[in-house]
VOFINU-295172 format. One record per residue (C-alpha): residue in three letters; residue number from 0; x, z, y. Coordinates in nm, 3 decimals. Last residue first. Layout:
N
[rec 'Ala', NUM, [X, Z, Y]]
...
END
This chain:
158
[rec 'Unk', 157, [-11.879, 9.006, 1.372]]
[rec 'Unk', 156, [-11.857, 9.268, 1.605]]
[rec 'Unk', 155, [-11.637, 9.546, 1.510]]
[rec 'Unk', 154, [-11.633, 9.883, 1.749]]
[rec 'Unk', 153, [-11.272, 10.027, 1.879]]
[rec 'Unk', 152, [-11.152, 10.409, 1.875]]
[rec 'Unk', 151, [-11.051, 10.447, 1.515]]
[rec 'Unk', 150, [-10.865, 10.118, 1.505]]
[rec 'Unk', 149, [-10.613, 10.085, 1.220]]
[rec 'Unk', 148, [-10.864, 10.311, 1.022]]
[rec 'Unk', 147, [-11.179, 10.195, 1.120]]
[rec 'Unk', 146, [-11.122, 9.831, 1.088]]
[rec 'Unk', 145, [-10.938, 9.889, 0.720]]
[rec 'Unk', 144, [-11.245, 10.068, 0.620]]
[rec 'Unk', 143, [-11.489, 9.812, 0.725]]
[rec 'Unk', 142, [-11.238, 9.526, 0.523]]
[rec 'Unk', 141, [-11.214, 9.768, 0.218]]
[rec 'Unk', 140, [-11.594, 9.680, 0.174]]
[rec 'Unk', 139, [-11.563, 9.280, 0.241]]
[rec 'Unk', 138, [-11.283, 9.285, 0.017]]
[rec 'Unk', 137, [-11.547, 9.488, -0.263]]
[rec 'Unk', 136, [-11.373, 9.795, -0.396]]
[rec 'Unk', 135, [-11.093, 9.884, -0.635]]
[rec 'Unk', 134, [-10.911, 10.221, -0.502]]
[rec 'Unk', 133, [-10.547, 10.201, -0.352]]
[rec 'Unk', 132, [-10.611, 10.182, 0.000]]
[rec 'Unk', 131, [-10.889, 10.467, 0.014]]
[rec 'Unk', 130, [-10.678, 10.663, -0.155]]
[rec 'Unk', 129, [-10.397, 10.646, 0.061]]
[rec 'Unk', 128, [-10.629, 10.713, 0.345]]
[rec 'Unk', 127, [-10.761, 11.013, 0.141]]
[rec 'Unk', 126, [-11.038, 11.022, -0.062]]
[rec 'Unk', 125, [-11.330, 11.250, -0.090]]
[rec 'Unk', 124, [-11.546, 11.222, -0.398]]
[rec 'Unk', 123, [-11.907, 11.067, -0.551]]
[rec 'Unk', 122, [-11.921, 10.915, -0.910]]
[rec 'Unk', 121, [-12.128, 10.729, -1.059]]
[rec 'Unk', 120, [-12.365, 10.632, -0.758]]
[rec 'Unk', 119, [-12.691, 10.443, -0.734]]
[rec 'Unk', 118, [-12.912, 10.651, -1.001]]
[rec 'Unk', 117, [-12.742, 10.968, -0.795]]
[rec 'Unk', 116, [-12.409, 11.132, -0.830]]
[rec 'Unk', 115, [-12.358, 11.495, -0.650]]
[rec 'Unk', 114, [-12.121, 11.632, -0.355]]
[rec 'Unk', 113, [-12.295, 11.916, -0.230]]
[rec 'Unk', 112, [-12.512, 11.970, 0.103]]
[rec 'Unk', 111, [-12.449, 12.010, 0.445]]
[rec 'Unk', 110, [-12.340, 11.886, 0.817]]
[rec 'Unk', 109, [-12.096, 11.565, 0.727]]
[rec 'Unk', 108, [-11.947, 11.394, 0.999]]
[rec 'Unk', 107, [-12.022, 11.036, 1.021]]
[rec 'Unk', 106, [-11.889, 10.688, 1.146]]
[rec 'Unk', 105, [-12.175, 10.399, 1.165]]
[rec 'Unk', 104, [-12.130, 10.068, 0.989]]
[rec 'Unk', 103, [-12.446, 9.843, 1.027]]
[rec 'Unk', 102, [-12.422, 9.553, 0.727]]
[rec 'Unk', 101, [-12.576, 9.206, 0.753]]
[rec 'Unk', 100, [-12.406, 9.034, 0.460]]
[rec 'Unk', 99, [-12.651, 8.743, 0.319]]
[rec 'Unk', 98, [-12.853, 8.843, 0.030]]
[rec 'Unk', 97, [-12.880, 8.630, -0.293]]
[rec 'Unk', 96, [-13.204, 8.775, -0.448]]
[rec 'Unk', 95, [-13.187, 8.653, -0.832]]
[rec 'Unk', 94, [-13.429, 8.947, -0.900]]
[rec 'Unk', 93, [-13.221, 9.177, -1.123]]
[rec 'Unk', 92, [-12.898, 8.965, -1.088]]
[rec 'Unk', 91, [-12.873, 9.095, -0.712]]
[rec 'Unk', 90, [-12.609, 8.829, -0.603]]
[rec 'Unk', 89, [-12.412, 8.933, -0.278]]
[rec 'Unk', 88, [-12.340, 8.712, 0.016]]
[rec 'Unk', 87, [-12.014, 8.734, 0.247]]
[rec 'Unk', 86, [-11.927, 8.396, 0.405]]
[rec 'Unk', 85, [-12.218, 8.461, 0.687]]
[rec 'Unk', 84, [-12.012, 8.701, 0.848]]
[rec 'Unk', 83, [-12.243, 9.007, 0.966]]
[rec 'Unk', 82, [-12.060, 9.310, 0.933]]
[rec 'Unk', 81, [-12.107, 9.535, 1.305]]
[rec 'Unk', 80, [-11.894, 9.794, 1.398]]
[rec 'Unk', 79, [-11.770, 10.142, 1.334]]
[rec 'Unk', 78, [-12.030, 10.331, 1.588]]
[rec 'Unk', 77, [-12.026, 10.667, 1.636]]
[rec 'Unk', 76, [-12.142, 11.055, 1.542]]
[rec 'Unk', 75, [-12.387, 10.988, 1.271]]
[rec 'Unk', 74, [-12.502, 11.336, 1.134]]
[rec 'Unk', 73, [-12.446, 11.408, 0.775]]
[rec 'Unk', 72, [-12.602, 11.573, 0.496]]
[rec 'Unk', 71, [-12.397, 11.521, 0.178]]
[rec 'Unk', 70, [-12.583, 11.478, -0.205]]
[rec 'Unk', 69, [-12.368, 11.141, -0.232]]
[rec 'Unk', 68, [-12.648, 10.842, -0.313]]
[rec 'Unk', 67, [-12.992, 11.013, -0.180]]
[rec 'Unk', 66, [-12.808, 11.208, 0.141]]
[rec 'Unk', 65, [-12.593, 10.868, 0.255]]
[rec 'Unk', 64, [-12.860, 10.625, 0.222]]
[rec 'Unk', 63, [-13.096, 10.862, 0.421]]
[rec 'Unk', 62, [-12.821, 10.938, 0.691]]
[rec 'Unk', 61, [-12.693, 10.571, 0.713]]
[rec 'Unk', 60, [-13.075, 10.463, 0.752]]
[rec 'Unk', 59, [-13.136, 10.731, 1.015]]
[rec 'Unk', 58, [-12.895, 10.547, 1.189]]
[rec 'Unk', 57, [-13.054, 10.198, 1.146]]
[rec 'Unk', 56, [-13.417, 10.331, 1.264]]
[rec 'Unk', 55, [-13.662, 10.366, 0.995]]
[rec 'Unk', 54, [-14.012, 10.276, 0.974]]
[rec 'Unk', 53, [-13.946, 10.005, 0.725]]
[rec 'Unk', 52, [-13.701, 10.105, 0.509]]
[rec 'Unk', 51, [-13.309, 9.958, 0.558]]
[rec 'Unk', 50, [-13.085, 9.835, 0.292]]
[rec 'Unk', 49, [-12.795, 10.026, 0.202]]
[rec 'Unk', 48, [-12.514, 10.300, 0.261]]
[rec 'Unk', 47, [-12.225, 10.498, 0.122]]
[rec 'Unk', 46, [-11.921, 10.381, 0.153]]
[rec 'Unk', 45, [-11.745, 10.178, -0.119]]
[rec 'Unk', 44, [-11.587, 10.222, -0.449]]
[rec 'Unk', 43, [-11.621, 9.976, -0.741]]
[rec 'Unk', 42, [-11.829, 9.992, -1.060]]
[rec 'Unk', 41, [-12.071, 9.705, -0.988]]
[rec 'Unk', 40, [-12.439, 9.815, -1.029]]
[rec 'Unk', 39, [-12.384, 10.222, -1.077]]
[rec 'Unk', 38, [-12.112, 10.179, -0.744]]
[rec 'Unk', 37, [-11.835, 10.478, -0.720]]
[rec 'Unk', 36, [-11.937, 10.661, -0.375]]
[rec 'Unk', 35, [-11.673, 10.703, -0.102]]
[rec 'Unk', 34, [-11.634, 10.985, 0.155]]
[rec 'Unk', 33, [-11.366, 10.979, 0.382]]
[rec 'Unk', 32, [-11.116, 11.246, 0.381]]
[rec 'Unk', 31, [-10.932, 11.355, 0.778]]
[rec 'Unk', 30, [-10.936, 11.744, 0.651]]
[rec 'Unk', 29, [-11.235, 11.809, 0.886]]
[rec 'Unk', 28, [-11.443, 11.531, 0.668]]
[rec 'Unk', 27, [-11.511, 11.181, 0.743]]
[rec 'Unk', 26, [-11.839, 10.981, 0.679]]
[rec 'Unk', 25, [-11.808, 10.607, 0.773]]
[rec 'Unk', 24, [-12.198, 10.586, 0.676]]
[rec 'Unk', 23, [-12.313, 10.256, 0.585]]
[rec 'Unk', 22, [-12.613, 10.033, 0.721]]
[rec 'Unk', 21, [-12.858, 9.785, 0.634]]
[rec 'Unk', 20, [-13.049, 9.506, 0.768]]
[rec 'Unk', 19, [-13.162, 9.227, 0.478]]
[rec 'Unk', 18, [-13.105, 8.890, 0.518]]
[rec 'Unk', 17, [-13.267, 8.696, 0.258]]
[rec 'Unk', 16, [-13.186, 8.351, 0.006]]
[rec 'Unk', 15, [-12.813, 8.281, 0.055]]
[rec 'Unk', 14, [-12.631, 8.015, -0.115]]
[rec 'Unk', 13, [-12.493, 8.120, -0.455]]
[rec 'Unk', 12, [-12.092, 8.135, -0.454]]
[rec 'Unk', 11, [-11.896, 7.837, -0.560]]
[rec 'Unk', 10, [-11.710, 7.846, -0.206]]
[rec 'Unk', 9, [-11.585, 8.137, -0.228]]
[rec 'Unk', 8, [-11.519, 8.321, 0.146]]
[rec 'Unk', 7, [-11.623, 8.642, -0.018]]
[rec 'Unk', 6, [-11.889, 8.698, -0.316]]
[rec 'Unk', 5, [-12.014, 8.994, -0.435]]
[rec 'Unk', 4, [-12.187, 9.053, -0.785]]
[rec 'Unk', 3, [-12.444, 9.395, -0.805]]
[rec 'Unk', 2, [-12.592, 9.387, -1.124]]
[rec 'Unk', 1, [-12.897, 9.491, -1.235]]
[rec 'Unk', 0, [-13.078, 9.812, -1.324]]
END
């Protein structure tokens, strides 16, 4: 597997080659935790999520995404916003893809299953908002968090 390299506002970062729809799961717990995967390809913490299949709607992306890299069954319960800023590209060093960001964020509740790793994911936990704040993820990443949290009621288009 490759590498996973992220680039934000910099202006010696690749120029983009695909965009790719995807989504992430905002997944929160009764206890107010949000689930957060450790990244195989980069080694930071974001939500769960990725590209979208063909056949599949963008919420039953978040669900798939969400089952294969954390081992919880959710159901999508809202709407976080829309990630689509143009200054945001990521480097896939396996095939030199340089995708624009074009990210789906949906909020979650989870309905089943047991936290477990996958190929994608190193580690898998709940994290508190604290947490959350403190752990070392993508700007772009802690950015979709950051919406939800200071506004919980409001959907991100951009």
């Amino acid at each position: 597997m490759g590498q996973r390299i992220d680039y934000f506002d910099d202006p010696a970062a690749p120029a983009a080659t695909s965009l790719v729809p995807s989504a992430n799961a905002l997944v929160v717990n009764d206890g107010g935790e949000i689930l957060l995967i450790r990244r195989s390809d980069n080694g930071n913490w974001a939500l769960p999520g990725g590209a979208m299949d063909l056949g599949e709607s963008l919420p039953q992306t978040a669900v798939r995404e969400t089952a294969e890299e954390t081992g919880i069954d959710v159901v999508i319960t809202g709407l976080v916003g829309i990630f689509t800023d143009p200054r945001h590209v990521i480097l896939y060093t396996s095939n030199g893809e340089v995708r624009q960001e074009f990210s789906i964020v949906f909020t979650a509740e989870p309905v089943g299953g047991t936290l477990a790793t996958s190929v994608e994911t190193t580690e898998v936990r709940w994290a508190s908002e604290a947490e959350c704040r403190s752990l070392p993820m993508d700007p772009s990443m802690r950015m979709r968090i950051e919406y939800f949290l200071a506004h919980p009621q409001d959907v991100h288009l951009g």
